[in-house]
C-alpha positions in Angstrom: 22.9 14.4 -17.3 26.5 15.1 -15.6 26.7 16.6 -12.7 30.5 18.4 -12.2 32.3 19.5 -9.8 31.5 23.1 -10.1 27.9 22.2 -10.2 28.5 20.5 -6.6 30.8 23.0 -5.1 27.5 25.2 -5.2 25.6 22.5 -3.4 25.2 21.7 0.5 28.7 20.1 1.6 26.4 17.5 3.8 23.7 16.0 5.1 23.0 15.2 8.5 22.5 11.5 8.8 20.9 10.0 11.6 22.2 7.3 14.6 20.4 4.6 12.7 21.4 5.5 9.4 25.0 6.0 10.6 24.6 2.4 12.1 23.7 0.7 8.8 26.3 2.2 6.9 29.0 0.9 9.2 27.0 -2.6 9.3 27.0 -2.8 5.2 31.0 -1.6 5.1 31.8 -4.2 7.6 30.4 -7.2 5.6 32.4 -5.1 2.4 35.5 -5.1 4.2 34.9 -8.5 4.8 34.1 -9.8 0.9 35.8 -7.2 -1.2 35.5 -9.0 -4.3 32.2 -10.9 -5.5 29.9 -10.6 -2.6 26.2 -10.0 -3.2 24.8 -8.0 -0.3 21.1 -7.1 0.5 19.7 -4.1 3.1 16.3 -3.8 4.0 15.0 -0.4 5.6 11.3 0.6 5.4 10.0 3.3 2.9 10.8 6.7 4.5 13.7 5.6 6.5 16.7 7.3 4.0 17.5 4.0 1.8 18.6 6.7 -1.1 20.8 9.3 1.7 22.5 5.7 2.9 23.3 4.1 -0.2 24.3 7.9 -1.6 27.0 8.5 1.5 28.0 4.5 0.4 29.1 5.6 -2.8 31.0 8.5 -1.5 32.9 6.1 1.2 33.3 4.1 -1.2 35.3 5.5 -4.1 37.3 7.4 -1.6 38.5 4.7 0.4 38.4 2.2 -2.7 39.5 4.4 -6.0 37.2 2.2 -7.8 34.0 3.4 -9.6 30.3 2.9 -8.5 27.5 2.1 -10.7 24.0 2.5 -9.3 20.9 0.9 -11.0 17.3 2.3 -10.7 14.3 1.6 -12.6 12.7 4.4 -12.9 13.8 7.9 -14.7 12.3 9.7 -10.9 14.6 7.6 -9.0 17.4 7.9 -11.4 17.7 11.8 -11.1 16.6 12.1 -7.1 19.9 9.5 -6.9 21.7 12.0 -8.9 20.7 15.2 -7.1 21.3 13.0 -3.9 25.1 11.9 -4.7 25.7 15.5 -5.7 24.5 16.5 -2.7 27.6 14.6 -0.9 29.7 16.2 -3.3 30.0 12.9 -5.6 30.8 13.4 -9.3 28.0 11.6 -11.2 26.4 10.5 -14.8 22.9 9.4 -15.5 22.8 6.5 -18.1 20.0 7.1 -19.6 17.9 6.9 -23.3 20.0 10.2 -24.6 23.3 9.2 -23.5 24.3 6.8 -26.2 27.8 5.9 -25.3 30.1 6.0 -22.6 33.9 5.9 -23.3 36.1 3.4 -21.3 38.3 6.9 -20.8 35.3 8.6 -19.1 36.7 10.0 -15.6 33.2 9.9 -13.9 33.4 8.0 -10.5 29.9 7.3 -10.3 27.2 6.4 -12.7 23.3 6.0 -11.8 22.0 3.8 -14.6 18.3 3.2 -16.0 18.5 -0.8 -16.2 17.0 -0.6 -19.6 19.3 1.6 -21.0 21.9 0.1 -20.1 21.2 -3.5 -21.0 20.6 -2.0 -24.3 24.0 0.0 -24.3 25.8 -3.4 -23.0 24.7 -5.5 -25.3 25.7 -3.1 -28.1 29.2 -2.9 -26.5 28.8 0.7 -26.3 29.5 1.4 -22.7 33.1 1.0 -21.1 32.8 1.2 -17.6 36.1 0.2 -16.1 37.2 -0.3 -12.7 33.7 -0.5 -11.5 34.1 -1.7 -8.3 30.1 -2.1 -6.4 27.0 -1.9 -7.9 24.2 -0.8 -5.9 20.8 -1.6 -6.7 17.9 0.6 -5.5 14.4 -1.3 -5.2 16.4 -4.4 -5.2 12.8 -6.7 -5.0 12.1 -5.7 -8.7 13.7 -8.6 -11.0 13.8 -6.4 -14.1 17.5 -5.9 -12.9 18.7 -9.7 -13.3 19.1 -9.8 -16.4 22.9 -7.1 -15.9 23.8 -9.4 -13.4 26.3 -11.5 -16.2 27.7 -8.3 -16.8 29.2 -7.4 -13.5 29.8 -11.3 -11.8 32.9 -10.4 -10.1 31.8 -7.2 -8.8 30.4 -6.5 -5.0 26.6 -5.6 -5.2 24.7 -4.1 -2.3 20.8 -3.9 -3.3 18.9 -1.8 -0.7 14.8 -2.3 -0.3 12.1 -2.4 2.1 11.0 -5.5 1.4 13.2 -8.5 0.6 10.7 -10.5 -1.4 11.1 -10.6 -4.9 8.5 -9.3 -7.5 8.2 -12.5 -9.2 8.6 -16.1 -7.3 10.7 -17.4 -10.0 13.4 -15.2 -8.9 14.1 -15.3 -4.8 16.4 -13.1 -3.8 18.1 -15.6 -2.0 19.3 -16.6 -5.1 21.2 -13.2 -5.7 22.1 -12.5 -2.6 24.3 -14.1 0.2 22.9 -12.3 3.4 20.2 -9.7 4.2 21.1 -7.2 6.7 17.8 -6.1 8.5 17.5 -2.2 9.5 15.2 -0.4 12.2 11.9 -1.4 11.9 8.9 0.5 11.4 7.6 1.1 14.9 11.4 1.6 15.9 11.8 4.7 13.4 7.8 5.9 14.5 9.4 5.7 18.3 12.2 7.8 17.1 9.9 10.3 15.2 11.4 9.3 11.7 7.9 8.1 10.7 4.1 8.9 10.9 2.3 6.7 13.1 -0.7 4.8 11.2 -4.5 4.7 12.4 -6.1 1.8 9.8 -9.8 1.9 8.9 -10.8 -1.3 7.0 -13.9 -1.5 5.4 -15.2 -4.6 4.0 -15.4 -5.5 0.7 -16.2 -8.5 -1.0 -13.4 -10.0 -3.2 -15.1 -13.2 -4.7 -15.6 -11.6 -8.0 -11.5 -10.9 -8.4 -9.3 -13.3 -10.2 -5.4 -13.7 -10.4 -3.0 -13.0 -13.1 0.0 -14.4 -14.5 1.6 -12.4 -11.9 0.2 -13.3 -8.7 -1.8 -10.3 -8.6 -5.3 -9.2 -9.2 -5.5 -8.9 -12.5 -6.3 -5.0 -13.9 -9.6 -6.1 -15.2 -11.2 -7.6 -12.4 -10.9 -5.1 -10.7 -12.0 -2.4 -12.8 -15.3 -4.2 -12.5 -15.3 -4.6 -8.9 -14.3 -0.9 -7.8 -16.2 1.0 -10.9 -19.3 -0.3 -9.9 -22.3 1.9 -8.0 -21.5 0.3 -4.5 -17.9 0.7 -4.3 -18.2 4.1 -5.5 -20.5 4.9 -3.1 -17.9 3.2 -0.4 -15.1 4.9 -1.2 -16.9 8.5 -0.8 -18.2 8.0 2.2 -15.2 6.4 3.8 -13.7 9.5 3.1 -16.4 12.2 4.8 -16.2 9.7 7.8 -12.6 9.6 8.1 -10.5 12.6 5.9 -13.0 14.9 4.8 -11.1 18.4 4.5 -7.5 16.3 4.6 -4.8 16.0 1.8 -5.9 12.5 0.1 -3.9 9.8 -2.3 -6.1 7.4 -3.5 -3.9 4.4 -5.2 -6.5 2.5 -7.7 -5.7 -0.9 -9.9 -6.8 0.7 -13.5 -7.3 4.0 -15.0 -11.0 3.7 -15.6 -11.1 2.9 -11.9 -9.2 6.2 -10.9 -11.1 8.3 -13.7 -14.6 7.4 -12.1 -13.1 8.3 -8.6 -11.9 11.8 -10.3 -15.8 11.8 -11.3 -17.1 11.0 -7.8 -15.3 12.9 -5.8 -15.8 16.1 -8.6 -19.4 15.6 -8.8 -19.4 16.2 -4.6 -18.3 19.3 -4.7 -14.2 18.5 -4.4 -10.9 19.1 -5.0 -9.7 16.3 -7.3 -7.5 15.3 -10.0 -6.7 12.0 -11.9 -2.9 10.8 -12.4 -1.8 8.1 -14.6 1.1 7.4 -16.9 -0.5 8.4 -20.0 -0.3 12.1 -18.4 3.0 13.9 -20.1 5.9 15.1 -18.2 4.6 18.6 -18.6 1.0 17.8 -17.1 2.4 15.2 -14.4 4.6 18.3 -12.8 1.6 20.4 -12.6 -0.4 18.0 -11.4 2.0 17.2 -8.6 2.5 21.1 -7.7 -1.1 21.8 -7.5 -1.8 18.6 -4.8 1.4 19.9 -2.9 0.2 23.9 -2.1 -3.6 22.9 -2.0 -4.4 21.8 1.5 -7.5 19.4 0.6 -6.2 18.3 -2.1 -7.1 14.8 -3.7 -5.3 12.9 -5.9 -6.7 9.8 -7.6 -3.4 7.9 -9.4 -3.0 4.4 -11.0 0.8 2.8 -10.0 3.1 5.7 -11.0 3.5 6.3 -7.1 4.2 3.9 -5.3 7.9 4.8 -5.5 9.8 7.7 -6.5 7.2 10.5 -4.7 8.0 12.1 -1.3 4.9 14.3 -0.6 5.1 14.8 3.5 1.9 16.6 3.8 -0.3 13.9 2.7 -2.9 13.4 5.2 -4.5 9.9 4.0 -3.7 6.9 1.9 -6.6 4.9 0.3 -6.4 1.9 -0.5 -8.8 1.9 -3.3 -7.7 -1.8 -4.7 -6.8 -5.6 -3.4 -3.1 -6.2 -3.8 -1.6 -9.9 -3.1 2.1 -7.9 -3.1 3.3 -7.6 0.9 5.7 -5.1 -1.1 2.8 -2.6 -2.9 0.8 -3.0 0.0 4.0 -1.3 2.1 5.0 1.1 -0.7 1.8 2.6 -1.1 1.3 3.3 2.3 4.5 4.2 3.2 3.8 7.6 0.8 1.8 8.9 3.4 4.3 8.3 6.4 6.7 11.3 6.5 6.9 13.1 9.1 7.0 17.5 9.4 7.1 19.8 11.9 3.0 19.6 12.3 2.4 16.0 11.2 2.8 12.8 13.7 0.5 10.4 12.2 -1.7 9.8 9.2 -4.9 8.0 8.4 -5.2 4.9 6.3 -8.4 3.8 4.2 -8.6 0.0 3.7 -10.6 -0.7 0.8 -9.1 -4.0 -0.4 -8.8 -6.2 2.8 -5.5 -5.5 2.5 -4.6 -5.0 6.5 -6.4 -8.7 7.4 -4.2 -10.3 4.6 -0.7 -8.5 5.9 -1.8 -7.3 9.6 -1.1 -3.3 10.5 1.3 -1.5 7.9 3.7 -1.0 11.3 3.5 -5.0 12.3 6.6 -6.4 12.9 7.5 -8.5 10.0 10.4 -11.7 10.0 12.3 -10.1 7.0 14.7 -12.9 7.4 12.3 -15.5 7.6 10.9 -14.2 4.6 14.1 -13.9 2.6 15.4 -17.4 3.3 11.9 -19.0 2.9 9.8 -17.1 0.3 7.6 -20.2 -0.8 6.7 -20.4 2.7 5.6 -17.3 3.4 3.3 -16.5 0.2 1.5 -20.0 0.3 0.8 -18.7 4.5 -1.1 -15.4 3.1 -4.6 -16.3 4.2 -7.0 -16.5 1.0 -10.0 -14.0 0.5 -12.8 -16.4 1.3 -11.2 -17.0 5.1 -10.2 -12.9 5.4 -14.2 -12.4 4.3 -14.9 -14.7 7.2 -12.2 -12.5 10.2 -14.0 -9.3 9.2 -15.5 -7.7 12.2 -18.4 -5.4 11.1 -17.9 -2.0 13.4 -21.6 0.5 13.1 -20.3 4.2 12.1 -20.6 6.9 14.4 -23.2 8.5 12.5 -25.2 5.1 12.7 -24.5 4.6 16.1 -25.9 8.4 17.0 -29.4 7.3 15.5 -29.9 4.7 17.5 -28.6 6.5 20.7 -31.7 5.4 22.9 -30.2 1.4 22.2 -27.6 0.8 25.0 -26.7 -2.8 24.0 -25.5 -3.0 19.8 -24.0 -6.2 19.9 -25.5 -9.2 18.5 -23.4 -12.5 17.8 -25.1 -14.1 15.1 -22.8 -17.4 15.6 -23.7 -17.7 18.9 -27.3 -17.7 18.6 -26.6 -20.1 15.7 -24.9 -22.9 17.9 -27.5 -22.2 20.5 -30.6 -23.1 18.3 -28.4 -26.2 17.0 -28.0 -27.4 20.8 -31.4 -26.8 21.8 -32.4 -29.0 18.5 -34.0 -25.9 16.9 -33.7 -25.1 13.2 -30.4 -22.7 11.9 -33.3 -20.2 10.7 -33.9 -19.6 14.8 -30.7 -17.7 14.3 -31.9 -15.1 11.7 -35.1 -14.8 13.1 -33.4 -13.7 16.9 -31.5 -11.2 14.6 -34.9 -9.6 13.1 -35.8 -9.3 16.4 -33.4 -7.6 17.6 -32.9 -5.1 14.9 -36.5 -4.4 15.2 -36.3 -4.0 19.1 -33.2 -1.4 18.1 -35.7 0.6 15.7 -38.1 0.7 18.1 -36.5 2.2 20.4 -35.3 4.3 18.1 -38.4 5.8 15.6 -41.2 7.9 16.9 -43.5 6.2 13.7 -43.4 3.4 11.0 -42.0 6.4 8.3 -39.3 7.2 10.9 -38.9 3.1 11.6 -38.4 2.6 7.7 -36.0 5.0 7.3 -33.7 3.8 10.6 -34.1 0.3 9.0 -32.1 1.5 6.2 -28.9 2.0 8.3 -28.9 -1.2 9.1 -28.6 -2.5 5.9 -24.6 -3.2 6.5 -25.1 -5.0 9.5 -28.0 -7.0 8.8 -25.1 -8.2 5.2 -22.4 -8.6 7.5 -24.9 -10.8 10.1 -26.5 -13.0 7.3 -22.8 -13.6 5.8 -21.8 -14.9 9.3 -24.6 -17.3 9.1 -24.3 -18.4 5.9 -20.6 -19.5 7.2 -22.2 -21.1 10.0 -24.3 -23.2 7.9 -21.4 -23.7 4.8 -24.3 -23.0 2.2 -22.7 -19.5 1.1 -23.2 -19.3 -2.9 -23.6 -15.8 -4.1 -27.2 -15.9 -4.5 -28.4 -17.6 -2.0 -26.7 -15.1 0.1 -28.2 -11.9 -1.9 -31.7 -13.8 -1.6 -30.8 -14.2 2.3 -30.5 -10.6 2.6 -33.1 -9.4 0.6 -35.7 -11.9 2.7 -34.3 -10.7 6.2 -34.7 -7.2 5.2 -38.1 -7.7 3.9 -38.9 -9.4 7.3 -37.6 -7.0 9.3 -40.3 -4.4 7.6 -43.1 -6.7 8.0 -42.6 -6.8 11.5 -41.9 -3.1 12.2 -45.0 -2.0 10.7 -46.5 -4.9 12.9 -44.8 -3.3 15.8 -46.0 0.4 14.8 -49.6 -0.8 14.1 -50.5 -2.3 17.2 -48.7 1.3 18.6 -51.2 3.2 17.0 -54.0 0.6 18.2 -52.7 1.4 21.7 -52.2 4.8 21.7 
């Protein structure tokens, strides 16, 4: 695709840029002024600041002040033509390289080129692209190492890569290697204080990651996961997490497999709502209308599997889920970052934590030490804290329609490691511990039920705080296998029936 100068005379002759964008293009020509030739440059900015308007208005400065040529790589055929549209939007002369354009001619006049790395790898190493007088080569999603292999073919060029995070996508590659400096842009909370970006309200919900393993990558592996969030019980989490928390609101779920999303679609269809499934199998044809129908339908929800993490700008979403455990600081900002747009009736937006995601890399809007993390990479993934110890920092909060059942109960809180260090120190056995739980779960019921059928049933609600109070005793007492556990629960519920119908009997006996 070219776009010509008739094409852009019919476009907008600008775009307003904002102070920090304005800033950060005067910071990145500085350091090119400075190292004209051979200078590999990085610029972080956080999904939804602008990277594609600041890197676009680059380009423009660039080959005006310059009379060189730009070349701009993306990895993706979305980003490729919103770069495109973008440049012609400044009123820059551009080509796509991608899989129909099979050769360029070294007399080709176009100033700037936006590149699918692929297709041009494949066009280099067939010798059948001349681009001469290239003089940068910017690099959009810099993190992703699919673009080192070009690198030999540009080594005494300037490169700016832009991203918003600075850690690579695979540790053999650091990005210190490639690049000589990072320049760090406004930070998340900055651009929310400036109303650039939606403010955040996490909900984290806790799920149990022991039965996940790694791959090759560093990530959870596809499979794994499939079995973890396909099964009855995360299902049934991810459903009512969202009547709790976005019932009626404009959803993106992001799953780790296609089966995964599919029985979401399922779920969420067999409640009564509006849902569609999105993967990369869909065709162009069926992906557009997919993508039209969840931007005019107001409760839309949209189940997906990758494809958006980059590349989609939908500003009315509502809610992210995080419907999947990601070991990637850089998913784990993407995908949220796709609900953080701002409009004209939208200041924040709600995020569903279904993977322990925010205990392993703190709130989405955290400050982060992007240099730290460039120049020391090694250090910072072996600090991620592992899934056993994040299992042990969650901090079990009732729901508000569990706390409105036992309404009569003005003291909820019960420290289970407490009363396990005080039966230790009065030389009493660990079990002391659980049996001061029972009894105070029992004590809540009671106040609670009006008979043993409407005891039962209140009994029932507290089945995920009795699992999160027995898994903070079997920390206590370092005998944590997976069965003894389930057995663990299954006992203290069993107990904690026993004695309400105890309680209820000697009621009736009473009354």
């Amino acid at each position: 695709m070219t776009f010509t100068q008739s094409d852009i005379q019919e476009k907008k002759e600008g775009i307003k840029l904002y102070d920090y964008q304005h800033d950060a293009i005067e910071q990145i020509f500085e350091r090119l002024d400075k190292y004209p030739k051979k200078h590999n440059l990085l610029y972080q900015l956080p999904t939804g600041g602008g990277k594609t308007v600041i890197f676009s208005k680059i380009a423009k400065r660039y080959i005006e002040e310059t009379k060189k040529k730009v070349l701009i790589l993306t990895h993706r055929i979305e980003l490729s033509k919103q770069t495109s549209d973008m440049l012609a939007e400044f009123g820059v002369e551009n080509k796509i390289i991608n899989s129909k354009v099979k050769k360029i001619d070294v007399k080709d006049e176009h100033m700037c080129y936006v590149a699918m790395v692929e297709t041009l790898n494949n066009r280099l190493q067939e010798d059948k692209v001349g681009l001469k007088n290239v003089g940068l080569i910017i690099i959009d999603e810099a993190h992703y190492n699919s673009f080192n292999k070009l690198f030999k073919f540009f080594e005494d060029r300037v490169m700016l890569g832009v991203t918003a995070t600075p850690l690579s996508s695979s540790n053999k590659f650091p990005m210190r290697d490639t690049y000589d400096e990072l320049i760090v842009g406004h930070s998340i909370t900055e651009l929310i204080e400036k109303g650039f970006l939606s403010q955040a309200t996490t909900f984290n919900y806790d799920v149990n990651l022991n039965s996940l393993t790694i791959g090759i990558n560093g990530d959870y592996t596809v499979s794994s996961s499939e079995r973890l969030y396909t099964n009855d019980e995360m299902l049934d989490i991810i459903l009512r997490a969202y009547n709790e928390r976005s019932k009626g609101k404009k959803v993106l779920v992001f799953n780790n497999g296609i089966k995964t999303s599919q029985e979401v679609c399922r779920v969420f269809t067999q409640a009564g709502l509006e849902v569609k499934h999105l993967d990369n199998k869909n065709t162009e044809a069926e992906r557009q209308e997919i993508l039209t129908w969840f931007k005019e339908t107001p409760q839309a929800i949209l189940t997906s599997v990758g494809i958006l993490t980059t590349g989609f700008d939908e500003p009315t979403i509502d809610t992210i889920i995080l419907n999947r455990a990601t070991k990637s600081l850089t998913l784990y900002h993407q995908m949220i970052g796709r609900g953080s747009r701002i409009t004209k009736t939208k200041g924040d937006f709600t995020v569903i934590d279904l993977g322990n995601n925010m205990l392993r890399f703190g709130q989405w809007e955290e400050h982060v030490d992007w240099d730290q993390i460039f120049r020391a990479p090694d250090a910072y993934l072996e600090s991620i804290v592992s899934d056993a110890e994040l299992q042990k920092q969650f901090k079990y909060i009732m729901p508000d329609h569990v706390k409105e059942q036992f309404s009569k109960t003005k003291k909820m809180d019960f420290d289970i490691k407490l009363e396990y260090e005080n039966a230790l120190s009065k030389g009493k056995r660990p079990m002391f511990a659980i049996n001061k739980s029972i009894q105070n779960h029992t004590k809540m019921v009671k106040q609670n039920a009006d008979d043993l059928m409407g005891a039962i049933t209140l009994a029932k609600l507290l089945n995920e705080d009795i699992e999160y109070r027995v898994k903070n005793y079997s920390y206590c007492i370092v005998k944590s296998t997976k069965s003894y556990v389930e057995w663990l629960i299954e006992d203290y519920k069993r107990k904690l029936n026993l004695a309400l119908q105890e309680e209820f009997a000697n009621i009736e006996v009473d009354s």
